[in-house]
C-alpha positions in Angstrom: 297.4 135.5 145.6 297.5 134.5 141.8 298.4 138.1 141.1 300.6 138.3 143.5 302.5 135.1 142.6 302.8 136.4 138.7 304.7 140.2 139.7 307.3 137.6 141.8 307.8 135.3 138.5 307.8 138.4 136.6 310.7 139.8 138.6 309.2 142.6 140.9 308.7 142.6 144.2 305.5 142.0 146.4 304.3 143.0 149.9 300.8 141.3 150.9 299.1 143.3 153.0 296.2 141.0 155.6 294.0 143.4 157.3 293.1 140.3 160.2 295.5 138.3 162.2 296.3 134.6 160.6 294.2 132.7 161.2 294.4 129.7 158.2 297.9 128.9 156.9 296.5 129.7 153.1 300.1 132.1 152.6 302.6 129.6 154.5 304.0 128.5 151.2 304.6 131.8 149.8 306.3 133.0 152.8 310.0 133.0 151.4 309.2 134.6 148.2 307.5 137.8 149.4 306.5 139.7 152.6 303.3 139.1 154.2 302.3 141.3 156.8 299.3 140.4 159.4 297.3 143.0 161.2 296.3 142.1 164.5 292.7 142.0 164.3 289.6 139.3 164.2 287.7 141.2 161.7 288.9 143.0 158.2 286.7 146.1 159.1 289.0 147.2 162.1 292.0 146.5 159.5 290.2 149.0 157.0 290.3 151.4 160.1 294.0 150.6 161.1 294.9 150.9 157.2 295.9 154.9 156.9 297.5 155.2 160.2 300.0 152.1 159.2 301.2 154.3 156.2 301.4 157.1 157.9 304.2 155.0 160.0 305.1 152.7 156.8 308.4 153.7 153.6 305.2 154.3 151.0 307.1 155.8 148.2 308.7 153.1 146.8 305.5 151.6 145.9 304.9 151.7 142.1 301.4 149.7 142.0 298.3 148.6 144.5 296.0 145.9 143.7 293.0 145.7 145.8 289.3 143.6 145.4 287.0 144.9 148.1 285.1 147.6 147.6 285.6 149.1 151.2 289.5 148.5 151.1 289.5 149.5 147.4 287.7 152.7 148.9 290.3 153.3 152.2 293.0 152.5 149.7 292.1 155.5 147.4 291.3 157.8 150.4 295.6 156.7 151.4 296.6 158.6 147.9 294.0 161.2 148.3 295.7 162.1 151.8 299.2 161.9 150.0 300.4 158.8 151.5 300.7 156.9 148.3 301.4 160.0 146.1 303.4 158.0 143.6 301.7 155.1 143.5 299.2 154.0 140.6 296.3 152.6 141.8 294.2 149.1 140.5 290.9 148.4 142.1 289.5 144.9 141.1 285.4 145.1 141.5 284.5 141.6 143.4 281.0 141.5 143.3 278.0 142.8 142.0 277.7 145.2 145.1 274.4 146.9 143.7 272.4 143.8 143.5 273.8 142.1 146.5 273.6 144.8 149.2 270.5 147.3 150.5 270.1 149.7 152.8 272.5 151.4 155.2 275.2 148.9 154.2 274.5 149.8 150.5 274.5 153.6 151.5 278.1 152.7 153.4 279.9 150.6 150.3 278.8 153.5 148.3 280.5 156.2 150.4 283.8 154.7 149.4 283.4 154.0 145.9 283.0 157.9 146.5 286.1 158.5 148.6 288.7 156.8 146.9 287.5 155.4 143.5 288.3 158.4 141.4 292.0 158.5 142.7 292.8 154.7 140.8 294.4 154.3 137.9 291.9 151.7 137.0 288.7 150.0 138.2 288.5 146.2 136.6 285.3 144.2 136.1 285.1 141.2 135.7 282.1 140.9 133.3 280.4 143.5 130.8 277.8 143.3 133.2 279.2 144.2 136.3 280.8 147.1 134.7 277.4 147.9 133.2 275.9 147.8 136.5 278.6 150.3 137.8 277.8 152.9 135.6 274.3 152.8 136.1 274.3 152.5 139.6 277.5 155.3 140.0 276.9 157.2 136.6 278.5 160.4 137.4 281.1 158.5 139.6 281.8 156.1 136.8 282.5 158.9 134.3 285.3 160.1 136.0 287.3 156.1 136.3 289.1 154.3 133.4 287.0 151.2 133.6 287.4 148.2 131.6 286.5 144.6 131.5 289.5 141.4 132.0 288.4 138.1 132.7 289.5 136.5 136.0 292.7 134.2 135.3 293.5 130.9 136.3 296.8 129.6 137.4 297.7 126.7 135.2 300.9 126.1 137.6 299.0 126.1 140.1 296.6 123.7 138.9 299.0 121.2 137.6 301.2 120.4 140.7 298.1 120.4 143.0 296.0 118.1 140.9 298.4 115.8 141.2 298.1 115.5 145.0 296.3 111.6 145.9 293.1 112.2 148.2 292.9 108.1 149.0 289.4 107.8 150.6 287.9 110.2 147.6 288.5 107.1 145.5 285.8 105.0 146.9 283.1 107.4 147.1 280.4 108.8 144.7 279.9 112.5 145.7 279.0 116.3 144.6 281.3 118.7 145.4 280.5 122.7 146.4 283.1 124.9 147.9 283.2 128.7 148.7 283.0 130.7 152.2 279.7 129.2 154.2 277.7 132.5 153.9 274.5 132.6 152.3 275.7 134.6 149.1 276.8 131.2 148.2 273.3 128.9 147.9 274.5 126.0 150.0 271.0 126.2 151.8 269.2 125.6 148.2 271.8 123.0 147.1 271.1 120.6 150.6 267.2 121.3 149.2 268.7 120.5 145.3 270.5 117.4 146.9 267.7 116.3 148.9 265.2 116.2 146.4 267.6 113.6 143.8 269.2 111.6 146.8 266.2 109.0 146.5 267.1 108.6 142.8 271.1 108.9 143.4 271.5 105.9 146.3 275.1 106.2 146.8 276.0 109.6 146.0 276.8 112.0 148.8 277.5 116.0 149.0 281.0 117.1 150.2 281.1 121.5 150.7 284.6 122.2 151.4 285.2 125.7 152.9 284.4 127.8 156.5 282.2 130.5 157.7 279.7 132.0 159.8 277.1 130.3 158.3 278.2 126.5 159.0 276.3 125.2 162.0 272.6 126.8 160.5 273.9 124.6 157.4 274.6 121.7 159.5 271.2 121.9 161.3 269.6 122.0 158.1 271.1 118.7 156.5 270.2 117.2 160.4 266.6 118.2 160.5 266.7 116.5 156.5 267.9 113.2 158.3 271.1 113.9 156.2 274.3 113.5 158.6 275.5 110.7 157.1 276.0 111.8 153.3 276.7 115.4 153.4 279.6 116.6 155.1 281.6 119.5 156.0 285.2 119.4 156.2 286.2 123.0 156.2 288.8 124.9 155.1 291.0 122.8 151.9 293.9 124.0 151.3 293.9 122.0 147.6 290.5 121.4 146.5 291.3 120.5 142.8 291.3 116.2 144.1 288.0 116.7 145.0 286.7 118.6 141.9 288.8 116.0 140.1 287.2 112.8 141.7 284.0 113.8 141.8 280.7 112.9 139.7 280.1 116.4 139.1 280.8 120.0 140.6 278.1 122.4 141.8 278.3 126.1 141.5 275.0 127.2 144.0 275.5 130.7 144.0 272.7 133.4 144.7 274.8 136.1 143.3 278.8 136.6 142.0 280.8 138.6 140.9 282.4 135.9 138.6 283.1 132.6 140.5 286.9 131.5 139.7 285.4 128.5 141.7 284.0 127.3 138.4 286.6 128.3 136.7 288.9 125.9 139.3 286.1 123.2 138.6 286.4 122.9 134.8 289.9 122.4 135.1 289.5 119.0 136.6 285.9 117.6 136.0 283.8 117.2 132.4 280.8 117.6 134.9 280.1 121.4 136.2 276.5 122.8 137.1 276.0 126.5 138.0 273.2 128.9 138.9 273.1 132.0 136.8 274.8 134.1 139.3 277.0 136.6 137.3 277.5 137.5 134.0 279.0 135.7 131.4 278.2 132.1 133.2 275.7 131.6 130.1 278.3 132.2 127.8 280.2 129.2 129.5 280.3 126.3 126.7 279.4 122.7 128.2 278.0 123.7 131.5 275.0 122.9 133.1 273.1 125.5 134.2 269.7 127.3 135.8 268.3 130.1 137.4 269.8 131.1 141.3 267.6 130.9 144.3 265.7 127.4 143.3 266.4 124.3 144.7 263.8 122.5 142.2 265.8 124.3 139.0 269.0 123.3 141.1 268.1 119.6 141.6 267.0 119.4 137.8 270.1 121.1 136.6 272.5 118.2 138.8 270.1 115.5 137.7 270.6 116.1 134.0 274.5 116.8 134.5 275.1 113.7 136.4 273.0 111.5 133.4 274.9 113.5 130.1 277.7 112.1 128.7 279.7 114.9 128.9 283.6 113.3 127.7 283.4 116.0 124.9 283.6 118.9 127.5 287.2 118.2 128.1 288.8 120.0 125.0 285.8 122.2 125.2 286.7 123.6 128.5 290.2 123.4 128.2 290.1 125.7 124.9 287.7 127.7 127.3 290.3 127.7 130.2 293.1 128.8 128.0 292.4 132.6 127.3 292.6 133.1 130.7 296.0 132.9 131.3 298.0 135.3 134.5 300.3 136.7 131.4 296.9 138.2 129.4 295.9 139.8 132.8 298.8 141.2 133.9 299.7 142.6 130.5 296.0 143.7 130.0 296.0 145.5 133.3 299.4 147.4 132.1 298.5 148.3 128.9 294.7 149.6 130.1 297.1 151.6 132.7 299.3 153.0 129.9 296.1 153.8 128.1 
């Protein structure tokens, strides 16, 4: 969406392709300045299936870039141009996560199948991290010889951030809370930060746990904080539209990850809060200056990790992350991602 948003501002023209019927209204706003197109399905995979017979029916030759960040619609993207149907179109894949430590087995086998059938037809394959990219090669090294790879950091909207932080969330006010957000899958550690919280709510009276965001793991998560005798100060209220009032109110943000690719979550989170914790889930994260951080997968580490945060003085953090924050701006990606391309 960022991405999208900057080739508008820049002058181009974008057409958002969504491989599931709409289902959120995430898009709404940017409705009048590009075209969003819906496919009419429940799940993204039977989108990645519909994918090459729409172009076959779509005007494809007037497309001049693709910017993908899935590794099976990156792969069904490249398999479009290898077939011809984007034959004048340069092709950007984004890598998303660190697919080689987070998948086994058939599904494994599958994801690699279509780094094979359409990675080598991009223009360029960006990582997010030297590791991730590190991890490519190793895991693809006869694949990866063959892609111009490179390394950009994930940007942050500055825009973005300013208008929304500015929204009022009244009944935020009056609370002490953590705050988590991300899709409710277990990727994201929300099981080991109930434990985390658990184990520091007899020390932290009054403090709550808010995890904004929906998925197919909510009602095992909701059992979880029930059988804890927790229903009362951790809550679930779904999908946010503008989550930077919460990370801006709250006594500090968590970042509970088992594994990422690199979480503009956090990213999102320093922006408005001096108080950030984060499992060690991707690369780079222990490069972050000022955050608190630990090892993935352990609600004891976890627990530690927010106890210390939420007892640090931690008022110096705010130039620190904002001098963080500002190399990461949508005008060094975009022109990074050209100039790599031109390269």
């Amino acid at each position: 969406m960022n991405f999208a948003k900057y080739v508008i501002k820049k002058g181009n023209h974008a057409k958002v392709i969504i491989l599931t019927k709409k289902s959120k209204n995430g898009w709404d706003h940017l409705e009048n300045e590009m075209q969003i197109h819906y496919f009419p399905f429940t799940t993204y995979t039977l989108g990645i299936v519909w994918f090459i017979p729409y172009l076959l029916f779509s005007d494809t030759k007037n497309i001049d870039f693709t910017f993908t960040s899935q590794t099976l619609i990156n792969g069904i993207i490249g398999l479009s141009k290898r077939l011809g149907l984007l034959r004048n179109t340069k092709i950007i894949l984004r890598e998303s996560n660190s697919i080689f430590e987070l998948l086994i087995g058939m599904k494994l086998k599958i994801y690699s199948l279509f780094y094979s059938l359409g990675y080598t037809q991009s223009s360029l394959v960006i990582c997010q991290t030297e590791y991730m990219k590190n991890q490519l090669i190793l895991s693809l090294p006869k694949l990866s010889k063959k892609l111009n790879l490179t390394v950009i950091q994930n940007p942050v909207d500055f825009g973005d951030i300013k208008s929304k932080s500015k929204e009022n969330i009244g009944r935020l006010k009056d609370k002490r809370y953590l705050v988590a957000a991300g899709r409710l899958v277990p990727a994201k550690g929300f099981d080991i930060l109930i434990d985390a919280f658990h184990n520091i709510s007899g020390q932290f009276h009054d403090l709550e746990l808010i995890i904004l965001g929906a998925g197919k793991d909510k009602e095992n998560l909701e059992q979880k904080r029930n059988l804890l005798g927790m229903e009362n100060i951790i809550t679930f209220p779904g999908y946010v539209t503008n989550v930077y009032p919460y990370f801006k109110e709250a006594d500090a943000c968590v970042l509970s990850s088992r594994i990422e690719g690199f979480p503009n979550v956090l990213l999102q989170m320093m922006s408005q809060n001096t108080k950030a914790v984060a499992t060690l889930s991707a690369g780079d994260i222990e490069n972050i200056p000022g955050i608190f951080t630990c090892k993935p997968g352990n609600p004891e580490e976890l627990s530690a990790a927010i106890k210390n945060c939420l007892l640090s003085n931690t008022d110096v953090n705010r130039s620190v992350f904002d001098d963080y924050l500002k190399g990461r701006t949508q005008e060094m990606f975009y022109s990074k991602i050209m100039e790599q391309i031109k390269s």
